[in-house]
Every structure is written in C-alpha cells, then in structure tokens.
PLY file of the C-alpha trace (Angstrom):
ply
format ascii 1.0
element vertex 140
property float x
property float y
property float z
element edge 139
property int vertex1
property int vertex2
end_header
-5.91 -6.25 -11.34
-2.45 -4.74 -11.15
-0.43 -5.00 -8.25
2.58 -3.46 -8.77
5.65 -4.29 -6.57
7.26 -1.50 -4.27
9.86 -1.15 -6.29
7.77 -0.77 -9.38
5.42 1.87 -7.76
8.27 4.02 -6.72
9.59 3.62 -10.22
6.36 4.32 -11.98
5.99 7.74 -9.65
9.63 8.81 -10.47
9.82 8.38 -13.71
6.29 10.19 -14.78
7.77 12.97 -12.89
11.30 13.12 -14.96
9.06 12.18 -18.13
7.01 15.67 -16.95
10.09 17.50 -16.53
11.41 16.72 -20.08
8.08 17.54 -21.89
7.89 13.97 -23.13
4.36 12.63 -23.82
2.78 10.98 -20.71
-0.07 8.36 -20.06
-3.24 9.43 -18.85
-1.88 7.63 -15.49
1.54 9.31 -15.41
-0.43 13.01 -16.11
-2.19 12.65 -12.91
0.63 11.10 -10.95
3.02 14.47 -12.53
0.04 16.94 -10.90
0.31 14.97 -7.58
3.54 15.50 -7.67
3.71 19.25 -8.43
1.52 19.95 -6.04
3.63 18.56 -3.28
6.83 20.31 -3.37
8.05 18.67 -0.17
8.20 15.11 -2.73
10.04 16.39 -5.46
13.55 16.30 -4.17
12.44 12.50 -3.42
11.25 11.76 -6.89
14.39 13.99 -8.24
16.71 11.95 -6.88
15.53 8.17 -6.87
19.34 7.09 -6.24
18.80 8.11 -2.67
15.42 7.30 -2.11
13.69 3.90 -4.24
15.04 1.87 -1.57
14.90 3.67 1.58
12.19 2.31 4.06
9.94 5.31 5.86
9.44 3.85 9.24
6.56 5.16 10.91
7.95 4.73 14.25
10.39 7.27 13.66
7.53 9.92 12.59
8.40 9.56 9.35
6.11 9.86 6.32
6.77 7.91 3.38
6.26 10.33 -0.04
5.45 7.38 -2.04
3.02 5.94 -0.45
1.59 9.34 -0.07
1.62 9.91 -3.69
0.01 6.26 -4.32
-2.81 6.88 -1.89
-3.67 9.86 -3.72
-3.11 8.20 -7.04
-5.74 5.83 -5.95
-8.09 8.19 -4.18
-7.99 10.22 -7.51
-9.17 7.20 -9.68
-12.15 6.19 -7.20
-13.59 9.60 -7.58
-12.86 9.32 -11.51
-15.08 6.01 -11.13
-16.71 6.80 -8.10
-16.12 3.36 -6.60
-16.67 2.78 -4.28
-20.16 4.39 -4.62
-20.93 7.24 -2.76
-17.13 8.08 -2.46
-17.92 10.88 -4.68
-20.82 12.14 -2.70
-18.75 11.92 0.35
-15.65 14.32 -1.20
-18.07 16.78 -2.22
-19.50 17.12 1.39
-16.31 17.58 2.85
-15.26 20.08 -0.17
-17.82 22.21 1.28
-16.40 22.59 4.61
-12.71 22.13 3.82
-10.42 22.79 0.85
-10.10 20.37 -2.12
-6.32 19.06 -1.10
-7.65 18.96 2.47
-10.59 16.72 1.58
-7.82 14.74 -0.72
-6.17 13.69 2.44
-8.78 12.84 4.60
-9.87 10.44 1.67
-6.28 9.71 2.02
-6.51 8.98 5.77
-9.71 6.61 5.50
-8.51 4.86 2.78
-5.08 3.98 4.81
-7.07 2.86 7.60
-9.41 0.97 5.68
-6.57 -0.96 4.07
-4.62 -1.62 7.32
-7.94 -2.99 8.72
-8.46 -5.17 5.73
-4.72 -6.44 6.39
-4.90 -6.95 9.81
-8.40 -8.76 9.99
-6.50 -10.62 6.57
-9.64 -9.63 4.20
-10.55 -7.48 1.17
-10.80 -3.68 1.84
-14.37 -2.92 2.82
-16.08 -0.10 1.41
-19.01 0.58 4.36
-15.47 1.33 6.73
-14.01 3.71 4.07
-17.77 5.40 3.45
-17.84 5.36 7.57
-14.67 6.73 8.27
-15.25 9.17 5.69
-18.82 10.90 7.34
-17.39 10.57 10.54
-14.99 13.80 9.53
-16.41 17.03 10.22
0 1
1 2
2 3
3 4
4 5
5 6
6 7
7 8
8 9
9 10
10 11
11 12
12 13
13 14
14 15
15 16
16 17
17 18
18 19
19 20
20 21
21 22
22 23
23 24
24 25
25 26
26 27
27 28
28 29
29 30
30 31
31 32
32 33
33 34
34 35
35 36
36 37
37 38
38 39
39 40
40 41
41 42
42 43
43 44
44 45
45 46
46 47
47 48
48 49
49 50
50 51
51 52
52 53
53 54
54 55
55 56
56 57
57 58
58 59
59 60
60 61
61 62
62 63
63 64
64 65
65 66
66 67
67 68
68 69
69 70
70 71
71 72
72 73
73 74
74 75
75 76
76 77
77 78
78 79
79 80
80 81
81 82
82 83
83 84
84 85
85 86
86 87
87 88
88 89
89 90
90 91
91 92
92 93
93 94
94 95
95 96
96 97
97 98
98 99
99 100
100 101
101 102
102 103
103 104
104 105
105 106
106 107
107 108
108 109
109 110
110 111
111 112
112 113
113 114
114 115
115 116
116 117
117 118
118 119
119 120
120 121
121 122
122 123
123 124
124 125
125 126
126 127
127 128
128 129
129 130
130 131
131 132
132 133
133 134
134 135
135 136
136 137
137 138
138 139
C-alpha cells in the first residue's frame, strides 16, 4: 500500500493541478484529483500557490479547514466508490444521492470516513468498515 508522506500528498495535489492548467497529459490519479480541484474554487489559490501553503499546518482549533486533506478525503472517497470497498459503500452513496446532491453526499462520505479514521487512530487499530457503513445510514 502507498502511504504517502504529508509533504508528498500536498505535492502530488499541487502539481496535478499545475499539470491540468498547462494541458500536459495526466495519470488516471492526477485526472480525478484536477476535477476535485476544479470543483472547489475556494482550494485553488492554495494549490496555485504551494510557496505559501505545502507547509502551513490547518489547526482545527482555530476553525480552520485544511484544503488538502479535504481534497485527499475525497480523493479516497472517489476510489472506494470506483471499487466499492468497502462493500456496500456504493449502495450507501446512492441512497443519500437520492435525498441530497452528488457533492453533498461526497462530503458526508467525507465526514464518516474522517471519523472512522480518527477512531481507528485513537483506539490505535485499522479503519473499520461496519463504523464507516454505520455512520454513513445514520445520515438522513
């Protein structure tokens, strides 16, 4: 499995966005990480201008929310549903696609699968799937 570093995320996200910009050929990876991207204008000044960003920490205490970690979580959510994995995750985005719109169901997908990976850290054990699939029918 690949575990990038932080540093390596952020660089991954910025420079599949300048690569998009310049109409250079992307990866299959770095064309889904350029549509994140465009559709979240509020990021692109971030992934614009990595000199002032790559190695600022978002605190959360201070309200703030970090863009690439935002981008990542939806990087991953996108590539469970591609895979469905875990299973049912699919299932689960389509039910709330019928009450909610598609970039709405993204983040609460988003949301559970934050939670479910600060619960794995905190109890110090792998990310369990029936807490994701839980949080997940819990939303309306």
């Amino acid at each position: 499995m690949f575990t990038p570093s932080r540093d390596e995320a952020r660089r991954f996200l910025v420079d599949a966005w300048r690569k998009h910009r310049d109409g250079q050929p992307l990866s299959a990876l770095e064309q889904k990480a350029a549509a994140l991207i465009g559709r979240h204008p509020e990021y692109q000044p971030v992934v614009e201008h990595p000199e002032r960003h790559l190695d600022r920490d978002y605190g959360p205490e201070g309200g703030e929310v970090n863009p690439f970690l935002h981008l990542s979580l939806h990087l991953a959510v996108a590539e469970q549903l591609d895979i469905d994995q875990p299973p049912g995750l699919r299932a689960e985005f389509e039910r709330l696609c019928a009450s909610h719109d598609e970039h709405d169901a993204l983040h609460a997908l988003i949301e559970c699968l934050g939670e479910t990976l600060w619960q794995a850290q905190r109890l110090r054990t792998g990310p369990d799937a029936t807490v994701y699939l839980d949080c997940l029918r819990r939303r309306a």
